[in-house]
C-alpha positions as CSV (number, residue, x, y, z in Angstrom):
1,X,0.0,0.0,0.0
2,X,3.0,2.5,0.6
3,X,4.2,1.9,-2.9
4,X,0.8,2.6,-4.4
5,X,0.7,6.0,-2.4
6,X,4.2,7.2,-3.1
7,X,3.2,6.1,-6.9
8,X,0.3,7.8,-7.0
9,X,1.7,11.3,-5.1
10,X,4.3,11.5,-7.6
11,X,1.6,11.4,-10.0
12,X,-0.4,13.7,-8.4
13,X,2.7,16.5,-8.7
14,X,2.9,15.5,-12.6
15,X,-0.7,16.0,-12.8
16,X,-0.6,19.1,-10.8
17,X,2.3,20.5,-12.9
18,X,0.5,20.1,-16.0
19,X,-2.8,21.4,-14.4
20,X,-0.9,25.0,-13.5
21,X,0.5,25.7,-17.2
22,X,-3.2,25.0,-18.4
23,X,-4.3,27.6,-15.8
24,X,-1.6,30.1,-16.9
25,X,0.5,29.9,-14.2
26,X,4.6,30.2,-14.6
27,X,6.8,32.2,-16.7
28,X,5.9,31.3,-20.2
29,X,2.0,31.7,-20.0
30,X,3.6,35.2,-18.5
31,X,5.8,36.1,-21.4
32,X,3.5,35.4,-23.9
33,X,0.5,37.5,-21.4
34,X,2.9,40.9,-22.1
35,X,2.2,41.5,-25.7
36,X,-0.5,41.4,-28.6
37,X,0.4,41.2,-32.4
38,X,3.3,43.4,-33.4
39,X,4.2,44.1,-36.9
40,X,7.0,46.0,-38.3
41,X,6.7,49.0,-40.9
42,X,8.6,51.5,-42.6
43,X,7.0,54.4,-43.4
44,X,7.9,57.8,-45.5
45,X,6.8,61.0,-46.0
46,X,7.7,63.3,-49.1
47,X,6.3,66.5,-50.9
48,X,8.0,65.7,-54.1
49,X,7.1,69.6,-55.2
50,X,4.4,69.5,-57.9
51,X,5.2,70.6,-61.4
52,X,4.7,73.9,-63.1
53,X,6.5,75.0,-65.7
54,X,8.4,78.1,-63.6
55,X,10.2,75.5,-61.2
56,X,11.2,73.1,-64.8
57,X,14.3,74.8,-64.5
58,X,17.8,73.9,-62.8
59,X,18.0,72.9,-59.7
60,X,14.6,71.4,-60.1
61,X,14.0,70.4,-63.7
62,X,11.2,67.4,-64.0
63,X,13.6,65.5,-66.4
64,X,17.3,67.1,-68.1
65,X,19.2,68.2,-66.7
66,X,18.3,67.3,-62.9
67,X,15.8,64.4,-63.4
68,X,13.7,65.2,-60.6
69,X,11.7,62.2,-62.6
70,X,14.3,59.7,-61.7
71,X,15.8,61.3,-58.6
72,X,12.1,60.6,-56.4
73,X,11.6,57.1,-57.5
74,X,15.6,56.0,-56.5
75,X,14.9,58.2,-52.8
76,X,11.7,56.0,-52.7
77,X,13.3,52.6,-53.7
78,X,16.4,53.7,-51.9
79,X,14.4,53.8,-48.6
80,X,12.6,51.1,-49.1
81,X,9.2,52.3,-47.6
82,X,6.7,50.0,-46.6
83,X,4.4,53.0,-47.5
84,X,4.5,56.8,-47.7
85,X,2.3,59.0,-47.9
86,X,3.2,61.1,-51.1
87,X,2.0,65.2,-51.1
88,X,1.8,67.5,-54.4
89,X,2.2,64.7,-57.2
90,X,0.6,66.6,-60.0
91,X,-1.2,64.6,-63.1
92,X,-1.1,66.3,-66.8
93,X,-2.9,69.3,-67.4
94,X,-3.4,71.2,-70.8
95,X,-1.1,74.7,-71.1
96,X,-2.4,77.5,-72.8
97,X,-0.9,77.0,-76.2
98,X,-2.8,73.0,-75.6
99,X,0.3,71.4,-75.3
100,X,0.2,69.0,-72.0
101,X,2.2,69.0,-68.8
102,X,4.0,66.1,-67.6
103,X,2.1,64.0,-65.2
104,X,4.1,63.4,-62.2
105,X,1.6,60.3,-60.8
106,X,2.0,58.6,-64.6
107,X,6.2,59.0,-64.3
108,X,5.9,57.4,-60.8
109,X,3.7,54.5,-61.6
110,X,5.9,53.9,-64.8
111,X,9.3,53.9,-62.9
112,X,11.2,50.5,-63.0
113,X,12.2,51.6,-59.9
114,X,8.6,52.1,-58.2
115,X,7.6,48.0,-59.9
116,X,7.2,46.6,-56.4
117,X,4.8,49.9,-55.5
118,X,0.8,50.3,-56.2
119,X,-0.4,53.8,-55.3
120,X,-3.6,54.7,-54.0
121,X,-6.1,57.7,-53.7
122,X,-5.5,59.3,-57.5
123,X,-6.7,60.5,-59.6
124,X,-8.3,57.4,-60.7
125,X,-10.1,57.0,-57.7
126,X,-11.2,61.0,-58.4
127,X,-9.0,61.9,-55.9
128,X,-7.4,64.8,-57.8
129,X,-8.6,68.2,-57.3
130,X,-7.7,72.0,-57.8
131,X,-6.3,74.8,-54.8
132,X,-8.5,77.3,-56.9
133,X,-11.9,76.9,-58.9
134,X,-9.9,78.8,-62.0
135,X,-6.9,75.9,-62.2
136,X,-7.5,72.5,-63.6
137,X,-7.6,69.4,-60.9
138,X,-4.2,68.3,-61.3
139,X,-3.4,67.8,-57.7
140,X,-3.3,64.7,-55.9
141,X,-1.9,63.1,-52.7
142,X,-1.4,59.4,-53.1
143,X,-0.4,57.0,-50.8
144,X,2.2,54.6,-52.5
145,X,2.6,50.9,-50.8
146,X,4.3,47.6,-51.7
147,X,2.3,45.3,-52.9
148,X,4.0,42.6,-51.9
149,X,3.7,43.5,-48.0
150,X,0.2,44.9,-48.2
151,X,-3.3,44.6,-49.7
152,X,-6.0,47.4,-50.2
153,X,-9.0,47.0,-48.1
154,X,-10.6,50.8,-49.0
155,X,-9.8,53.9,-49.7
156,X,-10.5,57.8,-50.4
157,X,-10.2,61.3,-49.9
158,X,-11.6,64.6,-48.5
159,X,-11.4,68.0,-48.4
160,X,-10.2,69.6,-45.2
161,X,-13.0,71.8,-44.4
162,X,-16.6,72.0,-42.8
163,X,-18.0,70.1,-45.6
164,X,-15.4,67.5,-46.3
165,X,-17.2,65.9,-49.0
166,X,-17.6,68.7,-51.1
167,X,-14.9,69.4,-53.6
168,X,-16.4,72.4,-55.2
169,X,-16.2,74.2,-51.8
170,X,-13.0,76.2,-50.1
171,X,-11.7,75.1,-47.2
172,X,-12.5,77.4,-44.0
173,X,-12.6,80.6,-47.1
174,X,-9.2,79.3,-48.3
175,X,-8.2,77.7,-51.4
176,X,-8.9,73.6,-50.7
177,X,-6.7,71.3,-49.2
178,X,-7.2,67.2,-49.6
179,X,-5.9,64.4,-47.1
180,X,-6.2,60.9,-48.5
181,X,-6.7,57.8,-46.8
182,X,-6.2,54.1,-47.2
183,X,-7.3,51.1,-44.9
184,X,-4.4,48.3,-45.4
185,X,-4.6,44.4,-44.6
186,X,-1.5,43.2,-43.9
187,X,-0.1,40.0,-45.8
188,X,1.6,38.6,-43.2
189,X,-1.0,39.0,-40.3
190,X,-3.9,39.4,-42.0
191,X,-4.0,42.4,-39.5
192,X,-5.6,45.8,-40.8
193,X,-4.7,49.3,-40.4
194,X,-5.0,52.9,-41.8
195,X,-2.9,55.1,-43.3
196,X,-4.0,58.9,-43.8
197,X,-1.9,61.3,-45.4
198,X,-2.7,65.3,-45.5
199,X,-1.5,68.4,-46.9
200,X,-2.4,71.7,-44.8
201,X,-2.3,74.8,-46.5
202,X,0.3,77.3,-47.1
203,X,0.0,81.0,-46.3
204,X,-1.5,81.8,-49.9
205,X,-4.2,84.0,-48.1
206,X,-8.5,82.8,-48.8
207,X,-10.0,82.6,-52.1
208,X,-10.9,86.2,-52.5
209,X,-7.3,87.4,-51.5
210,X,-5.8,86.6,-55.2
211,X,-2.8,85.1,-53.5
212,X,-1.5,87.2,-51.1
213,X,-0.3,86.5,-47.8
214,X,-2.1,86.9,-44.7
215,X,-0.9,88.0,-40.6
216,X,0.7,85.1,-39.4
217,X,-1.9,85.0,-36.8
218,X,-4.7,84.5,-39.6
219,X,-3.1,81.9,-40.9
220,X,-1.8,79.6,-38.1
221,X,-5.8,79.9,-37.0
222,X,-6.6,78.4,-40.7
223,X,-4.1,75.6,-40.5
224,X,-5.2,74.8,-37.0
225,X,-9.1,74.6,-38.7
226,X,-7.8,72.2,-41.4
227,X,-6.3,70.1,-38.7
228,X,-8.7,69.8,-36.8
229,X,-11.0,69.2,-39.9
230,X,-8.7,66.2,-40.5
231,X,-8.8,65.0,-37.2
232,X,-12.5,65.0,-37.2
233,X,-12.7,63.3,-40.3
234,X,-10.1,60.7,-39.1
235,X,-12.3,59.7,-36.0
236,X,-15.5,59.1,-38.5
237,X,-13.2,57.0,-40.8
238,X,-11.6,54.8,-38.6
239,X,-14.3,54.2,-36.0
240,X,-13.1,50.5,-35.3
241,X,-10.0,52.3,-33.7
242,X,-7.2,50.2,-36.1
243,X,-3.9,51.4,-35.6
244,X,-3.4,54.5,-37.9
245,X,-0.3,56.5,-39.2
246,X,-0.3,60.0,-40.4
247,X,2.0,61.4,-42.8
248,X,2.3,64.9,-44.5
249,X,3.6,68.7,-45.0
250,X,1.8,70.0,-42.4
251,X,3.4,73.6,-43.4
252,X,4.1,73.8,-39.3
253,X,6.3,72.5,-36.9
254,X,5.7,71.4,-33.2
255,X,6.8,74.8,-31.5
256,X,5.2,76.8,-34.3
257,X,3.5,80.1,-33.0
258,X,0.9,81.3,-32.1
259,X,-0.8,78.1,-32.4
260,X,0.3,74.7,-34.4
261,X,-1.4,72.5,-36.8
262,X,1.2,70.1,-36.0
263,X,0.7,70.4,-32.2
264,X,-2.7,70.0,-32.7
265,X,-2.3,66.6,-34.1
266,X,-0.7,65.6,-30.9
267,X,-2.2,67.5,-28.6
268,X,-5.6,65.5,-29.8
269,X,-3.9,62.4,-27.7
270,X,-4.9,60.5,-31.1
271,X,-1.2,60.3,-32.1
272,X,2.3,60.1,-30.8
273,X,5.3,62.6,-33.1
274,X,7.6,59.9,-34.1
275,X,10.8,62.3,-34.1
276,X,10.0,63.1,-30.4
277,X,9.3,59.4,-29.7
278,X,12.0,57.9,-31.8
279,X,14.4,55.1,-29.6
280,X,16.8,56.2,-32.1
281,X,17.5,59.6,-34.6
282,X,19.4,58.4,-37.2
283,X,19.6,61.5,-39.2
284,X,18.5,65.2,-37.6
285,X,17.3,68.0,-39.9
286,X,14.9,70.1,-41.5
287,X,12.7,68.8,-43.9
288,X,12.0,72.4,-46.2
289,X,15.1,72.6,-48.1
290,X,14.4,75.9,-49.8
291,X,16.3,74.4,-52.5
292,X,19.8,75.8,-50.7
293,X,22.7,73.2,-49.6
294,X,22.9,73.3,-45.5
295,X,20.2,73.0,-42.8
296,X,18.7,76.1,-41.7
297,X,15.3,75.4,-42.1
298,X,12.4,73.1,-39.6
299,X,10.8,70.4,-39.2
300,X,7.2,71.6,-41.3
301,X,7.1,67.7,-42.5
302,X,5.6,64.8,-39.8
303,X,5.1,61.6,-39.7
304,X,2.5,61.0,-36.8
305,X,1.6,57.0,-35.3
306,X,-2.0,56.1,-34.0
307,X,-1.3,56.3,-29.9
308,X,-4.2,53.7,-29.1
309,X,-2.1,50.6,-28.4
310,X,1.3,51.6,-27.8
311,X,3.2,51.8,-30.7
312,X,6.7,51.7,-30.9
313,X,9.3,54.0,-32.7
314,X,12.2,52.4,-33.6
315,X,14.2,55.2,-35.2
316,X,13.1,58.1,-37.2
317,X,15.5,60.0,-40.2
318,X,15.6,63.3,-42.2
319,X,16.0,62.2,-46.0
320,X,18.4,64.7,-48.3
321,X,16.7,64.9,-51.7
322,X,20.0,67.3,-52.8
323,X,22.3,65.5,-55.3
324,X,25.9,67.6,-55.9
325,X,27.6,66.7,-58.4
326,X,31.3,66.2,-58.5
327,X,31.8,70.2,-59.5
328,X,29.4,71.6,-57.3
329,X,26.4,71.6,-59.0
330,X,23.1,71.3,-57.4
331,X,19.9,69.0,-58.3
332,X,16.9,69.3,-56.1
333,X,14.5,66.2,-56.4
334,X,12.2,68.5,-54.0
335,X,12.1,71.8,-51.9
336,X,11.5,69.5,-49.1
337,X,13.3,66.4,-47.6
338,X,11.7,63.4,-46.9
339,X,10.9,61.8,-43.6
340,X,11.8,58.1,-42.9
341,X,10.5,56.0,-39.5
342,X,10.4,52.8,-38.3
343,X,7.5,51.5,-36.3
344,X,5.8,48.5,-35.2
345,X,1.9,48.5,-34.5
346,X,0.3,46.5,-32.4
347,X,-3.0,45.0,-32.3
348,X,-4.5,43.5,-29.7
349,X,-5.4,39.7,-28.7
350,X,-9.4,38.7,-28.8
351,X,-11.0,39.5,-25.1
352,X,-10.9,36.7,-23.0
353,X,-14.6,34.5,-22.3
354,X,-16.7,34.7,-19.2
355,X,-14.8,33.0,-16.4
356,X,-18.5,31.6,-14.9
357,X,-19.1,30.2,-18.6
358,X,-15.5,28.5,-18.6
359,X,-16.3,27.6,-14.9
360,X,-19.4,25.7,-16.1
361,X,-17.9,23.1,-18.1
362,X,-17.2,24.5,-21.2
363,X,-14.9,22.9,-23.7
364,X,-14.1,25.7,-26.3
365,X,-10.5,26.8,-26.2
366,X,-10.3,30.2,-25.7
367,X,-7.8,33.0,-25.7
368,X,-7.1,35.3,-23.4
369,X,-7.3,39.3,-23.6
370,X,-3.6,39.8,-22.9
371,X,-1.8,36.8,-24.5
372,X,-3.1,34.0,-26.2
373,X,-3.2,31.3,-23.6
374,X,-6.0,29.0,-23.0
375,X,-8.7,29.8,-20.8
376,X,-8.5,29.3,-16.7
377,X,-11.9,27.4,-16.8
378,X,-10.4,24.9,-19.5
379,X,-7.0,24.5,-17.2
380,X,-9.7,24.1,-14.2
381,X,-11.7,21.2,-15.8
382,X,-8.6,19.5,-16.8
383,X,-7.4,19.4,-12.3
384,X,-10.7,17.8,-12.2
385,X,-10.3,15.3,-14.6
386,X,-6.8,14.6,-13.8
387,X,-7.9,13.8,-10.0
388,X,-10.7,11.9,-10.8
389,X,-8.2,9.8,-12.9
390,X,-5.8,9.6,-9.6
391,X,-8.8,8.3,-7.6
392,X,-10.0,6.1,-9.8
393,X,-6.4,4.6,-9.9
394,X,-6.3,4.5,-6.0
395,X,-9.8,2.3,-5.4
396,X,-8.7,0.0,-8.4
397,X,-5.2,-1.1,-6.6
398,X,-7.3,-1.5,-3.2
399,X,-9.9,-3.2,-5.0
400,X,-7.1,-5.9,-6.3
401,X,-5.1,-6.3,-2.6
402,X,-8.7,-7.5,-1.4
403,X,-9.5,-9.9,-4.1
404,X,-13.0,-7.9,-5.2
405,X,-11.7,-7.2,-8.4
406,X,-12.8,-10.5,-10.6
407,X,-11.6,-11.0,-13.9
């Protein structure tokens, strides 16, 4: 009888053993509690300066002799972006004499270099659209992604303004500014999330002000309108609360005063700055050039990450888009430089069931809210069972040492 019971103890500790990892109990069911599903992306942002025929001249010709054409697909490859949010691509648009412009979007989606990219929000999706009723809609802010990494669930635009739908009306009095949006489904995860990109508007004074310049006070009110416009419009778009990046020229910086489109975006709580947050800078800087070699010039340019479930910054980076030539000579692929950051989203893990259901009897695995493990109730039954097993073991062997067990 004293073997049976030291036999049986020791299988009472195995079963007990196995019974706490089922109930998540230990160091792995703990490691695996502390995170959800993480993916990493590498995300741009980058005015490429649209087209008109007065800047088709050195340092920033579209094609000879600075191949501004060429120069923004090899910064895009170069980076390798995951996605960007691209502001002032410009399509073709008829001159007065009826000759046509070049078309910026057509050049990028032509590039061997751009092969592994798709773009989104064009003007094929009527996404292109005009500062001023006079000029022809030949404006667009498309989000470029790689295929290969991503898949496109929906996507869109809007006009930053009380009536965001409406593309035949100014924004806030002032000539129209458009943000873009596109909801991704990752490859690898299947996870989805949103990307929105935006352009707020320079200090070309309203609509009835034929271009001129307004008090700085004027127009950091106007740019703080737009942004909060966008922010609203953000919140309506993404109401499953995905994780969400925001790119764009946001024609401010963080410190901008007296007030800050860019500081508004954070001051929301709805996103994180990832300069600010970066773990790591790898390259500091302005990102509006003003087409002259040296930095003297801030950040107006931001790439902004969805703060709802703790993203992480990796490292963030200034792009040059200045090419010098061996005797000095200048080639601007844009008045600004690009921005570059690493990030990895999270999304989180299914809630965990009813502990009084599990308790019950259940026998659907479940996962929990934090981690993945099974369910306590499941890890519960299984102690049960496991017991019932040991005492069933225990009446056998007595059964057998006083002969009532017949064969």
């Amino acid at each position: 009888m004293a073997e049976i019971c030291r036999r049986c103890a020791v299988l009472v500790v195995v079963v007990a053993i196995v019974a706490a990892g089922s109930l998540g109990w230990g160091p792995a069911a703990r490691a695996e509690d502390e995170g959800g599903v993480g993916e990493d992306i590498k995300v741009g942002s980058f005015n490429i300066l649209t087209y008109r025929d007065k800047n088709n001249a050195s340092p920033t010709s579209w094609h000879e002799p600075d191949n501004r054409s060429k120069m923004i697909p090899e910064i895009i490859k170069d980076n390798d972006w995951d996605v960007v949010g691209l502001q002032e691509v410009g399509t073709a648009f008829a001159r007065d004499d009826g000759s046509m412009t070049p078309s910026q979007i057509e050049d990028l989606r032509d590039s061997a270099d751009l092969s592994a990219y798709d773009f989104a929000a064009t003007d094929r999706e009527g996404c292109n659209f005009s500062l001023w009723d006079a000029k022809p809609k030949n404006w667009t802010q498309p989000i470029a992604y790689r295929r290969d990494k991503f898949e496109p669930v929906a996507q869109g635009c809007f006009v930053m303004s009380e009536t965001p739908n409406d593309f035949s009306a100014s924004s806030f009095g002032w000539p129209r500014n458009v943000a873009s949006w596109l909801r991704l489904r990752s490859r690898a995860t299947g996870e989805e999330l949103y990307m929105f990109n935006a352009h707020v508007a320079a200090n070309i004074g309203p609509m009835d002000g034929d271009g001129k310049k307004v008090s700085q006070k004027v127009y950091r009110n106007h740019q703080v309108d737009q942004a909060k416009a966008l922010l609203s419009q953000i919140r309506s778009i993404n109401t499953e609360r995905l994780p969400m990046i925001l790119t764009g020229d946001f024609n401010s910086t963080l410190k901008t005063t007296p007030v800050s489109a860019a500081k508004t975006i954070v001051d929301s709580g709805m996103f994180v700055d990832a300069y600010s947050s970066a773990e790591t800078v790898l390259a500091d800087g302005g990102t509006w050039n003003g087409l002259a070699e040296g930095d003297k010039h801030d950040k107006i340019d931001h790439i902004f990450v969805g703060d709802e479930i703790a993203p992480t910054i990796s490292s963030y980076a200034v792009v040059p888009t200045m090419r010098k030539d061996a005797d000095g000579t200048l080639h601007f692929a844009s008045d600004h430089n690009a921005v570059s950051a690493q990030v990895v989203l999270r999304w989180p893990q299914p809630s965990a069931p009813d502990p009084q259901e599990a308790n019950q009897g259940s026998a659907v695995v479940a996962f929990s809210g934090a981690a993945g493990g099974y369910a306590r109730g499941l890890g519960a039954i299984s102690l049960i069972g496991a017991l019932a097993v040991v005492a069933q073991i225990l009446f056998v062997r007595k059964s057998v040492k006083k002969g009532r067990h017949q064969r």
